[in-house]
MMTF fields as JSON, N, C-alpha, C and O atoms, coordinates in Angstrom:
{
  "mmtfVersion": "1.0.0",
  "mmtfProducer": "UNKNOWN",
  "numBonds": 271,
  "numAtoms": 272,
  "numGroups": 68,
  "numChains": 1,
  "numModels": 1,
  "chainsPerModel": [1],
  "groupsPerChain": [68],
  "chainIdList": ["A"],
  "bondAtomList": [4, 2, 8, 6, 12, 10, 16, 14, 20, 18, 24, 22, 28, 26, 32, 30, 36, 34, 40, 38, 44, 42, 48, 46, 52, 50, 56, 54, 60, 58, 64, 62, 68, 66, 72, 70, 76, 74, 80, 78, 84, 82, 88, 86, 92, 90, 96, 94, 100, 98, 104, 102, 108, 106, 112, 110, 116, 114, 120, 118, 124, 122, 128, 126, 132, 130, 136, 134, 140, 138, 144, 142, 148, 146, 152, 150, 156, 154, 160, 158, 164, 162, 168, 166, 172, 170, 176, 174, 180, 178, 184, 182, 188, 186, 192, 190, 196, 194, 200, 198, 204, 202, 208, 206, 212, 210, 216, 214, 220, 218, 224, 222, 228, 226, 232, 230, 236, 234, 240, 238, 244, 242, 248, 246, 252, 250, 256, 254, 260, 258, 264, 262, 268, 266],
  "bondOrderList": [1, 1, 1, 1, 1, 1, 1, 1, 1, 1, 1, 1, 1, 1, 1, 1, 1, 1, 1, 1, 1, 1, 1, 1, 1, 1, 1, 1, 1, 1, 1, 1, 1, 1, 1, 1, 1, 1, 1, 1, 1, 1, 1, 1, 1, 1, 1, 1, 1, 1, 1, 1, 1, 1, 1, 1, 1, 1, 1, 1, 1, 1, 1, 1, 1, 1, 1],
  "groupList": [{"groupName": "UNK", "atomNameList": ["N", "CA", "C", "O"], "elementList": ["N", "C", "C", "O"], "formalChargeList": [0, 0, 0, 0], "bondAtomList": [1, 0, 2, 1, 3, 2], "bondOrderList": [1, 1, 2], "singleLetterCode": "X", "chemCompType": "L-PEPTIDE LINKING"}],
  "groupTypeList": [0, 0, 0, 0, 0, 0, 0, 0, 0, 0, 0, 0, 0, 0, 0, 0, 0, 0, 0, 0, 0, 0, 0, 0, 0, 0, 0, 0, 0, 0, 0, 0, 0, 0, 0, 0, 0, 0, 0, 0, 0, 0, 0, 0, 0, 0, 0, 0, 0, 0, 0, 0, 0, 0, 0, 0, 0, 0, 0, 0, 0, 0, 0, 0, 0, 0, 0, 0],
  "groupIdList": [1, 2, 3, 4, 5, 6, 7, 8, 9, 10, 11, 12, 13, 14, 15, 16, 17, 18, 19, 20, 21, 22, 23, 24, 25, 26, 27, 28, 29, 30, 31, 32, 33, 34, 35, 36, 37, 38, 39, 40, 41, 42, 43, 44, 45, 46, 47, 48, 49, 50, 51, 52, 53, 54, 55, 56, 57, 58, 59, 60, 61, 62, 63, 64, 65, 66, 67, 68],
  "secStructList": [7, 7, 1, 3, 3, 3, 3, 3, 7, 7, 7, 1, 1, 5, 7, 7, 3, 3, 3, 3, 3, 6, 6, 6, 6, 3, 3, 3, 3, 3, 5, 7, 5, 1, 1, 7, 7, 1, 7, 1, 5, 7, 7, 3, 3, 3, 6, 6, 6, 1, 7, 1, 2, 2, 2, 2, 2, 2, 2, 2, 2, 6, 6, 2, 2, 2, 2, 7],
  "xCoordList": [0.841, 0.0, 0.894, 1.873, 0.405, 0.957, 1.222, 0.259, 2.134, 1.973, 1.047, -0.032, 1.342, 0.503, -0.649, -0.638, -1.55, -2.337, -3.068, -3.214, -3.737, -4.195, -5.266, -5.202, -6.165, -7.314, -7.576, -7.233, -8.542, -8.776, -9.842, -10.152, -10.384, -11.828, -11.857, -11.625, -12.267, -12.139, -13.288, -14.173, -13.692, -14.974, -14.5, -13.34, -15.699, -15.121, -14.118, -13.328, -14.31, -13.629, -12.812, -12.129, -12.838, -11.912, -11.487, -11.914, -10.446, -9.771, -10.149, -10.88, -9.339, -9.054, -8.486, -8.968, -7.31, -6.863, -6.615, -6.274, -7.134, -7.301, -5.935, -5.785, -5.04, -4.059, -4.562, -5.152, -4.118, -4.254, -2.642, -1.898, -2.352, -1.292, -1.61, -2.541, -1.122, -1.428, -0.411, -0.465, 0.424, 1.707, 1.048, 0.93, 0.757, 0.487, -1.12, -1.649, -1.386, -3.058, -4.126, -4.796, -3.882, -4.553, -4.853, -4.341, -5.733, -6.221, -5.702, -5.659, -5.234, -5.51, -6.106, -5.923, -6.61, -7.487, -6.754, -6.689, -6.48, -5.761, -6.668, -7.047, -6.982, -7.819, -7.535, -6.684, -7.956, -6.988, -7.905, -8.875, -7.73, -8.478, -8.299, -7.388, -8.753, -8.286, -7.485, -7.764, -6.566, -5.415, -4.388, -3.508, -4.379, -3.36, -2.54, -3.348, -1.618, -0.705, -0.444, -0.092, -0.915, -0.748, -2.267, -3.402, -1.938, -3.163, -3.789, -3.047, -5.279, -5.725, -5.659, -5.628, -5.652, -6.68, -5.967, -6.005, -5.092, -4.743, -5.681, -6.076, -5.714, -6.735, -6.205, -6.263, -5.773, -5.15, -6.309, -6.421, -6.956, -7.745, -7.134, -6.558, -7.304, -7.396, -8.233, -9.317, -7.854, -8.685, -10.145, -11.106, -9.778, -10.999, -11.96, -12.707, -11.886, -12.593, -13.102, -14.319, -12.218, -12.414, -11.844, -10.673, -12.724, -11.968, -11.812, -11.171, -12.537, -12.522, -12.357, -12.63, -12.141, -12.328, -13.857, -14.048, -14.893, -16.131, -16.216, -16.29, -16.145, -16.301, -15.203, -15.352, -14.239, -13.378, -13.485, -13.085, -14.403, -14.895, -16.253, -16.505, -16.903, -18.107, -18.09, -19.093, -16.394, -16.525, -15.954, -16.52, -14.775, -14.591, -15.309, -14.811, -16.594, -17.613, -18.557, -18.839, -18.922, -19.51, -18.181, -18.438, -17.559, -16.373, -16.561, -16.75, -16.473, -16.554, -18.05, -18.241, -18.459, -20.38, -20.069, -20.583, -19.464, -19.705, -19.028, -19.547, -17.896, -16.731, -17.466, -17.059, -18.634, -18.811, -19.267, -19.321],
  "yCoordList": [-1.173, 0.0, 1.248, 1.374, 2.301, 3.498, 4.507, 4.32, 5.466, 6.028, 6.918, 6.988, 7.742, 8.948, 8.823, 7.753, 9.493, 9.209, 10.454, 9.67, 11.636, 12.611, 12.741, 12.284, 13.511, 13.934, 15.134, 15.906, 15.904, 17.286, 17.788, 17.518, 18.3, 19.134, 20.652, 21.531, 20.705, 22.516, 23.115, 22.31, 24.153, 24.423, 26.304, 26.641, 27.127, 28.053, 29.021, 29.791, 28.824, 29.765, 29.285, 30.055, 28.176, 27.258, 25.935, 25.307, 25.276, 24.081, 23.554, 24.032, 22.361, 21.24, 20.17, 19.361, 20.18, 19.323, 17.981, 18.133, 16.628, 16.303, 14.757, 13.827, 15.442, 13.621, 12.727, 13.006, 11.596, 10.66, 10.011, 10.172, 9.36, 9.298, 8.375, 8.528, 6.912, 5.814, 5.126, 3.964, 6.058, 5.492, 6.023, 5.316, 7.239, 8.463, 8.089, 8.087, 7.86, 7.457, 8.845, 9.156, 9.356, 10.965, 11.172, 10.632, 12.039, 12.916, 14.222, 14.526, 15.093, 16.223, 17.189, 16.79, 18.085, 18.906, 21.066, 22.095, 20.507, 22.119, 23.067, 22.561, 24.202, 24.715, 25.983, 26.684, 26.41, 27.397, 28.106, 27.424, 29.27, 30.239, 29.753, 28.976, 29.594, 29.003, 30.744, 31.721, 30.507, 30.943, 31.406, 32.178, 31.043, 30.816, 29.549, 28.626, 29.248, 28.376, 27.762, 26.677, 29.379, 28.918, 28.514, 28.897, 27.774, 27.189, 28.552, 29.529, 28.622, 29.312, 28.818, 29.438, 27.355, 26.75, 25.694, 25.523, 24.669, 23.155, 22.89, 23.458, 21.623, 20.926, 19.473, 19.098, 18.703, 17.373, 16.567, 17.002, 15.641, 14.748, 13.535, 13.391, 12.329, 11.323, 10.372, 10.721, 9.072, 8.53, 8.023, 7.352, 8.801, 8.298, 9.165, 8.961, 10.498, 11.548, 11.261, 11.414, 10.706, 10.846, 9.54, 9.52, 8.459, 7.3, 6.706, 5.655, 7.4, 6.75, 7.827, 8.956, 7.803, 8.734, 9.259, 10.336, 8.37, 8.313, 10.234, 11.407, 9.511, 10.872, 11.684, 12.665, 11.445, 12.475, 13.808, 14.967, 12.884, 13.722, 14.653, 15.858, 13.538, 14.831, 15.923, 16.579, 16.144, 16.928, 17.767, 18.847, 17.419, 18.847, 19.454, 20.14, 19.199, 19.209, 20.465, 21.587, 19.794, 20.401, 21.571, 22.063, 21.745, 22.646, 23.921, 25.105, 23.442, 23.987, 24.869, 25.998, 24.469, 25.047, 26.183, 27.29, 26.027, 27.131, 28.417, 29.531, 28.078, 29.631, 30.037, 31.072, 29.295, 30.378, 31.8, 32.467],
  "zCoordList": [0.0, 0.0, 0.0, 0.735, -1.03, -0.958, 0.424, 1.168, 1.014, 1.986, 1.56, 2.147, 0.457, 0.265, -0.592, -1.202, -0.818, -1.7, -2.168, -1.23, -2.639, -2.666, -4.038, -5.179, -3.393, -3.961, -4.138, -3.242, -5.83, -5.372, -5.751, -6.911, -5.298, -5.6, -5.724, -4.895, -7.216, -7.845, -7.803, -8.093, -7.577, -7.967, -8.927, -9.165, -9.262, -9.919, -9.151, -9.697, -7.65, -7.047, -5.993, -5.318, -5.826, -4.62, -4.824, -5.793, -3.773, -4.66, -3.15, -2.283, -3.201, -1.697, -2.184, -2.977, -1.63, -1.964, -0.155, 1.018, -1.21, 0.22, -0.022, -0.815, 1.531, 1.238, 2.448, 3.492, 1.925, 3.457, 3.37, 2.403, 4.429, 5.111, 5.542, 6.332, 5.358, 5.643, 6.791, 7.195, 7.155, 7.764, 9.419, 10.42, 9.285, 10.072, 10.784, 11.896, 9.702, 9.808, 10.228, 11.213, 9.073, 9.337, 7.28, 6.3, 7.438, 6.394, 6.98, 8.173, 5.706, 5.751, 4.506, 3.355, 4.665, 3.751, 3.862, 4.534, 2.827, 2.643, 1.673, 0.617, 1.922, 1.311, 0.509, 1.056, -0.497, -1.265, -2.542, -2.872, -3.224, -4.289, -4.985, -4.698, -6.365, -8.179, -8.023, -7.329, -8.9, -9.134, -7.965, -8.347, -6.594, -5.99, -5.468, -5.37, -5.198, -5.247, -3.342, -2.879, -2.56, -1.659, -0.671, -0.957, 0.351, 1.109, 1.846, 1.952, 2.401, 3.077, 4.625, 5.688, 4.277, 6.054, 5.581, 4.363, 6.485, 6.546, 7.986, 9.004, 7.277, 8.877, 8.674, 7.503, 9.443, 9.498, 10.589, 11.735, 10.232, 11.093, 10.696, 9.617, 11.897, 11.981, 11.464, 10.997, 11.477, 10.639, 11.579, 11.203, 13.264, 13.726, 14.208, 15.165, 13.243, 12.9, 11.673, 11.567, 10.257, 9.578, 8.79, 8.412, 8.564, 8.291, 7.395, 7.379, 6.104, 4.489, 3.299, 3.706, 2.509, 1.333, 0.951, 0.386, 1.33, 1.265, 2.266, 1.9, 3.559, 3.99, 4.256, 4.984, 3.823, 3.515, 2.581, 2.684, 1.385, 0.335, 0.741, 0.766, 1.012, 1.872, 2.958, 3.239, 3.798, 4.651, 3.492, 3.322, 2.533, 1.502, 0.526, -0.367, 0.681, -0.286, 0.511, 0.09, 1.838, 2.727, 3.427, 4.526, 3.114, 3.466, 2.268, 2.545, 1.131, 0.117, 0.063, -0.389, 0.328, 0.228, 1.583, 1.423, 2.57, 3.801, 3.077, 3.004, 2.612, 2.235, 0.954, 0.426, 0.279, -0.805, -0.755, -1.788]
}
């Protein structure tokens, strides 16, 4: 199994990029503008906050919908 693994979700005005860490056993979700490079907000959870890609994806989804 890979250590890293990463995912990302764009929308017209915001990104997220989400990794998990399989060694570490944590997600984290970094959050950021379309056309900047750097993060706004990192948030690192565990996997017993947050324990699959399933809802990994729905908290950056539901993350994404609050900052619009």
């Amino acid at each position: 199994m890979t250590r890293f693994t990463e995912k990302y979700i764009r929308t017209a005005g915001q990104w997220i990029k989400i990794s998990r860490d399989n060694t570490k056993r944590t997600f984290t979700f970094a959050r950021g503008y379309t056309g900047q490079y750097t993060t706004n907000d990192i948030e690192t959870l565990s996997f017993k906050w947050v324990a699959n890609w399933t809802e990994a994806l729905d908290r950056a989804n539901n993350t994404l919908a609050t900052y619009r």
